[in-house]
C-alpha positions as CSV (number, residue, x, y, z in Angstrom):
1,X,0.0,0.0,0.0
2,X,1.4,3.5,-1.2
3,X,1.5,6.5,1.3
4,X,2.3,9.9,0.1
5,X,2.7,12.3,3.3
6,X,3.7,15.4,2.4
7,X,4.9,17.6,5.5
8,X,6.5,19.8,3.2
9,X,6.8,20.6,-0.2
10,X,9.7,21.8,-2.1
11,X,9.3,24.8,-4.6
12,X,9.7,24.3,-8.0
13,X,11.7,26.9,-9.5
14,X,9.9,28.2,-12.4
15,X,12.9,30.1,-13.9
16,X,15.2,26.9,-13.9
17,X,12.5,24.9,-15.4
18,X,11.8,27.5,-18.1
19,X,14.7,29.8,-19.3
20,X,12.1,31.2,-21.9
21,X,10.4,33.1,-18.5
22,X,10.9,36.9,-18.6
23,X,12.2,37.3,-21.9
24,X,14.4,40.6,-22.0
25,X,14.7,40.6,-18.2
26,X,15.5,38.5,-15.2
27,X,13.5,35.7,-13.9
28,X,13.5,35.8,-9.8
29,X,12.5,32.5,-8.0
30,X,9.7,33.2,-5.2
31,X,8.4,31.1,-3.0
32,X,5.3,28.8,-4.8
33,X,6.0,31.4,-8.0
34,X,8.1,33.9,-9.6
35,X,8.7,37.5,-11.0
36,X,10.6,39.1,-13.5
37,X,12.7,42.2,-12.8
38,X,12.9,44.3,-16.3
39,X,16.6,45.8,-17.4
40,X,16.4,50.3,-16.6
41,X,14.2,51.6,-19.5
42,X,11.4,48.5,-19.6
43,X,8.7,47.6,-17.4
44,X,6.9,44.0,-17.1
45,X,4.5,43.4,-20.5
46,X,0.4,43.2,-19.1
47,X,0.8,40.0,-21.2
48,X,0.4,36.8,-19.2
49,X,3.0,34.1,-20.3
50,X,1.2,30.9,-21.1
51,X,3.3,27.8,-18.8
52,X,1.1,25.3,-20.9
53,X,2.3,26.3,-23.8
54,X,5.6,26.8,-23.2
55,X,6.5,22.9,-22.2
56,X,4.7,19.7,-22.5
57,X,6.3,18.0,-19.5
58,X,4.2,19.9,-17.0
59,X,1.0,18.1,-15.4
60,X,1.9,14.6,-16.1
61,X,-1.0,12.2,-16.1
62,X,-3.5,15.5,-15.8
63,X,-4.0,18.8,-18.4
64,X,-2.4,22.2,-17.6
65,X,-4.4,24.7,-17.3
66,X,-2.6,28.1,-17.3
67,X,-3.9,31.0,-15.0
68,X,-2.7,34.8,-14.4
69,X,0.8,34.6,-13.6
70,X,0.7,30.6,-12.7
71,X,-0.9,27.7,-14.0
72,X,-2.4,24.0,-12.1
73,X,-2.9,21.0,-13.0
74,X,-6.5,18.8,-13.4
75,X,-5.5,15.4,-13.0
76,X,-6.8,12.6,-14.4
77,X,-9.7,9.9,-13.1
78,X,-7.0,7.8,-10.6
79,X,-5.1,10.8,-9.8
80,X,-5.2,13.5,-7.2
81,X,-3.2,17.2,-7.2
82,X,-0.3,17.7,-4.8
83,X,-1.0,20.5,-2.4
84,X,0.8,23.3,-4.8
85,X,-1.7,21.7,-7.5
86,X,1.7,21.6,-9.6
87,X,1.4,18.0,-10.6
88,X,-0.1,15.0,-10.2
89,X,0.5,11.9,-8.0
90,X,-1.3,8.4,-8.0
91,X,-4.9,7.6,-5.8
92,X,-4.7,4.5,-3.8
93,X,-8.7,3.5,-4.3
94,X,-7.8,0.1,-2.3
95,X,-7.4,2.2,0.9
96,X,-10.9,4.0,0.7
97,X,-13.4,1.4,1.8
98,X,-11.1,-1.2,0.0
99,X,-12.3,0.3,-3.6
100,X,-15.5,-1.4,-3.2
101,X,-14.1,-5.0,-3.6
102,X,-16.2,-7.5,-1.4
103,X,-13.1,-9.7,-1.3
104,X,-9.6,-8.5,-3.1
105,X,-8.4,-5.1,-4.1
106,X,-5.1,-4.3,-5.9
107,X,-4.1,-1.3,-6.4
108,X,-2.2,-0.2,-9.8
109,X,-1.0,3.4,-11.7
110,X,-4.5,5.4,-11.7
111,X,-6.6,2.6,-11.1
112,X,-7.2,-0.8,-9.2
113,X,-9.0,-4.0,-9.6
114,X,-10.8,-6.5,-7.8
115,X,-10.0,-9.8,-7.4
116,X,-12.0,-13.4,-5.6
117,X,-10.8,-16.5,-3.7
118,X,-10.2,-19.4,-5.6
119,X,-13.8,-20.9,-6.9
120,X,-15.1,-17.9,-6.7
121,X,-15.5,-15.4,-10.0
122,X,-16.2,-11.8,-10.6
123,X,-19.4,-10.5,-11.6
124,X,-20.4,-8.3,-14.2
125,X,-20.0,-5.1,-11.6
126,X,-16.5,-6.1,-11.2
127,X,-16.5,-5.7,-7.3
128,X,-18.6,-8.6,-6.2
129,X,-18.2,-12.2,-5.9
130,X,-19.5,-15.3,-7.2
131,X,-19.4,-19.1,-6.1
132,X,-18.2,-21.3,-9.1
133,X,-20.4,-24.7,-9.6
134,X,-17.3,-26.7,-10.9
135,X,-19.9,-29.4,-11.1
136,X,-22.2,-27.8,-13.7
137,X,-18.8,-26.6,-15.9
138,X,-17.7,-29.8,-16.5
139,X,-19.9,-32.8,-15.9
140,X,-17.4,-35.2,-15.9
141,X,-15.0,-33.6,-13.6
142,X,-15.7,-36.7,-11.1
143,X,-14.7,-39.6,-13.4
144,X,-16.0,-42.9,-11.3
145,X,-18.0,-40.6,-9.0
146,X,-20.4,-37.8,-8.5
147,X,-19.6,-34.5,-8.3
148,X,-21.2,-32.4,-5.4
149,X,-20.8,-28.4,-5.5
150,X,-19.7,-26.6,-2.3
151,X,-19.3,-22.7,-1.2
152,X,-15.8,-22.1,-3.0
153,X,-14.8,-25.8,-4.3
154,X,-16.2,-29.1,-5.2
155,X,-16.0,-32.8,-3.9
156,X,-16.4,-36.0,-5.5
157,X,-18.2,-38.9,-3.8
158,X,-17.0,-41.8,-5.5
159,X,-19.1,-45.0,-6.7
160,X,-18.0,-48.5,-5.8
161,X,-15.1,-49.8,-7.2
162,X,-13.5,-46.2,-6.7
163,X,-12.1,-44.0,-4.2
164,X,-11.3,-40.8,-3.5
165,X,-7.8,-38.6,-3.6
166,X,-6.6,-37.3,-0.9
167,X,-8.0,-33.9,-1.7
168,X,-11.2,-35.3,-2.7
169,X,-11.0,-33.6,-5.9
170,X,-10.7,-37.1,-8.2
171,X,-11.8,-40.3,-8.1
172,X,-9.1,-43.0,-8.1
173,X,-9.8,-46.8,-9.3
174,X,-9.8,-49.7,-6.7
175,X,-7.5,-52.9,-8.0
176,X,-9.6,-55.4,-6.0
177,X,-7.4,-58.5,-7.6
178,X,-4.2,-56.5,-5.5
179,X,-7.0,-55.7,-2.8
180,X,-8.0,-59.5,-2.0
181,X,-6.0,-62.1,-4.0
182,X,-8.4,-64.6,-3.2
183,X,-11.2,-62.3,-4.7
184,X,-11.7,-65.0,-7.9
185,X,-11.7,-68.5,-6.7
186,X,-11.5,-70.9,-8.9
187,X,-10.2,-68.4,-11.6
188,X,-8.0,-65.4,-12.2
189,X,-8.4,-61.7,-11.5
190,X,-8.3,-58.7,-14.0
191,X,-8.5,-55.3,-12.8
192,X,-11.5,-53.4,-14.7
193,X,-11.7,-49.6,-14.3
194,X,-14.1,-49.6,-11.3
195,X,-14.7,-53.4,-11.4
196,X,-13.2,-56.5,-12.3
197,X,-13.4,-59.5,-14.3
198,X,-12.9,-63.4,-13.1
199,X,-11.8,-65.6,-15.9
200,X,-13.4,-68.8,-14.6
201,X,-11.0,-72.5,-15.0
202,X,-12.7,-74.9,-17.2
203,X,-15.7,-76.2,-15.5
204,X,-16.3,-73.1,-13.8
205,X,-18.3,-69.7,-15.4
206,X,-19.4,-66.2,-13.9
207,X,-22.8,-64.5,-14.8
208,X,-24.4,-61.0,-14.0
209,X,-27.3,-62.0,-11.2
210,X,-27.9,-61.8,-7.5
211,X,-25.3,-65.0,-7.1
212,X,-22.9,-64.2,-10.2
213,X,-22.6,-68.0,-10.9
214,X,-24.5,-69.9,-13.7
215,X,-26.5,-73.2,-12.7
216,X,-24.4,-75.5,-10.5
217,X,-22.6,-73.1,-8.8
218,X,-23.1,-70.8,-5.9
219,X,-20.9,-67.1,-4.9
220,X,-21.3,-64.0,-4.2
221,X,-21.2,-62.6,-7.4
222,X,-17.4,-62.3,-7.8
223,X,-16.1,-65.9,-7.2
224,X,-17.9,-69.2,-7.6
225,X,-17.9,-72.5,-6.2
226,X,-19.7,-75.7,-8.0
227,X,-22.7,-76.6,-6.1
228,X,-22.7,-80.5,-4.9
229,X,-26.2,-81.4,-5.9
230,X,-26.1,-85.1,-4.9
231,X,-25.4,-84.0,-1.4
232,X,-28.1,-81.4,-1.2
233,X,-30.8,-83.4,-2.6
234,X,-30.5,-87.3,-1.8
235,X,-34.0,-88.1,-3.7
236,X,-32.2,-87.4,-6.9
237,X,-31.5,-90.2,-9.6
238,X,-33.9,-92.9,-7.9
239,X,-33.4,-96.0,-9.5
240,X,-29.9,-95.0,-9.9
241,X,-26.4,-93.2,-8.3
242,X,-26.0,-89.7,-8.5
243,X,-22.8,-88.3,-9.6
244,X,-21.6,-84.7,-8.9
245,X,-19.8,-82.9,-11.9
246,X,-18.2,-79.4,-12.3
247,X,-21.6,-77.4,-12.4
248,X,-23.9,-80.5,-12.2
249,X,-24.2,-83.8,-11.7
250,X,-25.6,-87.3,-13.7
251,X,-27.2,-90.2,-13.1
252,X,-25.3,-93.9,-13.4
253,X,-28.4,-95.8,-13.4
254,X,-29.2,-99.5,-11.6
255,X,-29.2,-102.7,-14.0
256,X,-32.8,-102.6,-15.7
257,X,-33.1,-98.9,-15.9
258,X,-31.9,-96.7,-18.8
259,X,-31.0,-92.5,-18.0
260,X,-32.7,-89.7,-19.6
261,X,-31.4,-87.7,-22.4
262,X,-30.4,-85.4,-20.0
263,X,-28.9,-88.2,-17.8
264,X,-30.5,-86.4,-14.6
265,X,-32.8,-89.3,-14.2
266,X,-33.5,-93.5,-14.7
267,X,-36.3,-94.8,-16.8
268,X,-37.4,-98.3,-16.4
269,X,-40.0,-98.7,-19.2
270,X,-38.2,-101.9,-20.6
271,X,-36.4,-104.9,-19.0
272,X,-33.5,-106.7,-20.3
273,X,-33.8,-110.5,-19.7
274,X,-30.9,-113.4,-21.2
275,X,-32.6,-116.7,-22.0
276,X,-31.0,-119.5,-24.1
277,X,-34.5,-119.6,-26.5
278,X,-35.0,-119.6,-30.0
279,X,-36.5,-116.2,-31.6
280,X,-40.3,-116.5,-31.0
281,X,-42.7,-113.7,-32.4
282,X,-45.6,-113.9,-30.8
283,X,-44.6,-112.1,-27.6
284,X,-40.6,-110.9,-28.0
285,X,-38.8,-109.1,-30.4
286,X,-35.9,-111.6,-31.3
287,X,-32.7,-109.3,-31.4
288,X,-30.1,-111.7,-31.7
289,X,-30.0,-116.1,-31.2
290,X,-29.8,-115.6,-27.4
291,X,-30.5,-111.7,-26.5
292,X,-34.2,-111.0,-26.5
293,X,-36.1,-107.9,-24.7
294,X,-39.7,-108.6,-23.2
295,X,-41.7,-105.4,-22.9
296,X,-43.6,-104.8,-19.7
């Protein structure tokens, strides 16, 4: 912040300034002005000499404006007169009621400007300030997570999968095969921005649904196990033994029963009998000398 006390102030010394002063005669210094002392035999001319006129260095940042004997300056918007009103020196508008600024004022040569905190901006009266919504600027500013606008700054509240930075500005993805090795049993882990992906060993398979795990196998919707079926249901493949298999099971049926296309279940519709007979065809179908099937 610029001060300018002035106690005291030096005279400027018209005649040094302006040889041109009292042509003919003798230009005398005086305190805040001067005079002019003619040679014997001439007197002072009732013409008043124009200091405007005679050099363009006077009144910086202001006009001259000449007057009987003197002249002042009128200073520019930003600038004030000095106490002789000889020049002019710069206003600082940041230490009148801060310029106006509700938050920064800098001061500068004839002027100043405003100025906001960070997420903040100026509005059109260039004095107040603004919150920025960072959120509604740029949607995807929370890549993996939603952005949420607050006075001066924005956070991001990150979906599963992600977390945040440390500044909660970003949203960061979560390597759950590093996280929990053991995350994909039965299969290997890929990292998947915000997810991941189980690549299932043969006999094994992953699907989207409440369990993750295709029929015959049971999780938790990132790793499966095969599902025993013969031990959870003993009624199955009557007539028969049931066999558990990598995502199902099948039926080894009992002498004189035949399994299902499926081979989930025995049929007994026919009965294999070996006699020692001739082919008869009144009751049996004769498939060979000795192998014959009797329907029941």
């Amino acid at each position: 912040m610029k001060r300018c006390l002035l106690c005291c102030v030096s005279d400027i010394d018209e005649c040094e300034r302006n040889p041109l002063l009292c042509r003919g005669g003798e230009c005398i210094n005086t305190e805040g002005s001067f005079r002019c002392e003619c040679p014997e035999g001439h007197e002072i001319a009732s013409d008043d000499i124009n200091e405007c006129e005679l050099s363009d260095k006077l009144c910086r940042n202001g006009q001259c404006v000449n007057m009987i004997g003197r002249y002042q300056c009128s200073c520019n918007t930003g600038y004030k007169s000095t106490e002789d009103r000889l020049s002019c020196i710069d206003i600082d508008e940041c230490t009148i009621e801060n310029g106006g600024c509700e938050t920064f004022c800098t001061n500068s040569e004839g002027s100043y400007e405003c100025s906001c905190r960070r997420g903040y901006a100026l509005m059109p009266d260039l004095r107040s300030c603004t919150d920025i919504d960072e959120c509604e600027d740029s949607p995807d500013i929370c890549h993996g997570g939603q952005c949420t606008n607050i006075p001066g700054e924005f956070q991001c509240l990150c979906f599963d999968g992600y977390m945040s930075s440390e500044d909660m500005k970003s949203c960061l993805d979560v390597n759950e095969c590093e996280l929990n090795p053991n995350i994909c049993l039965s299969g290997k882990c890929e990292n998947t921005k915000g997810s991941f992906i189980c690549h299932c060993d043969l006999g094994f398979s992953v699907r989207k649904g409440t369990t993750g795990c295709t029929e015959g196998f049971t999780g938790d919707g990132f790793y499966c196990v095969d599902t025993d079926e013969c031990a959870e249901n003993v009624n199955l493949c009557e007539n028969g033994h049931c066999l558990n298999v990598a995502g199902g099971f099948r039926c080894e049926c009992d002498m004189g029963f035949i399994p299902t296309a499926d081979r989930k279940a025995c049929e007994g519709e026919r009965l294999l009998l070996s006699v020692s007979l001739t082919c008869l065809s009144v009751c049996f179908t004769c498939l060979s000398d000795r192998l014959f099937y009797l329907s029941v």
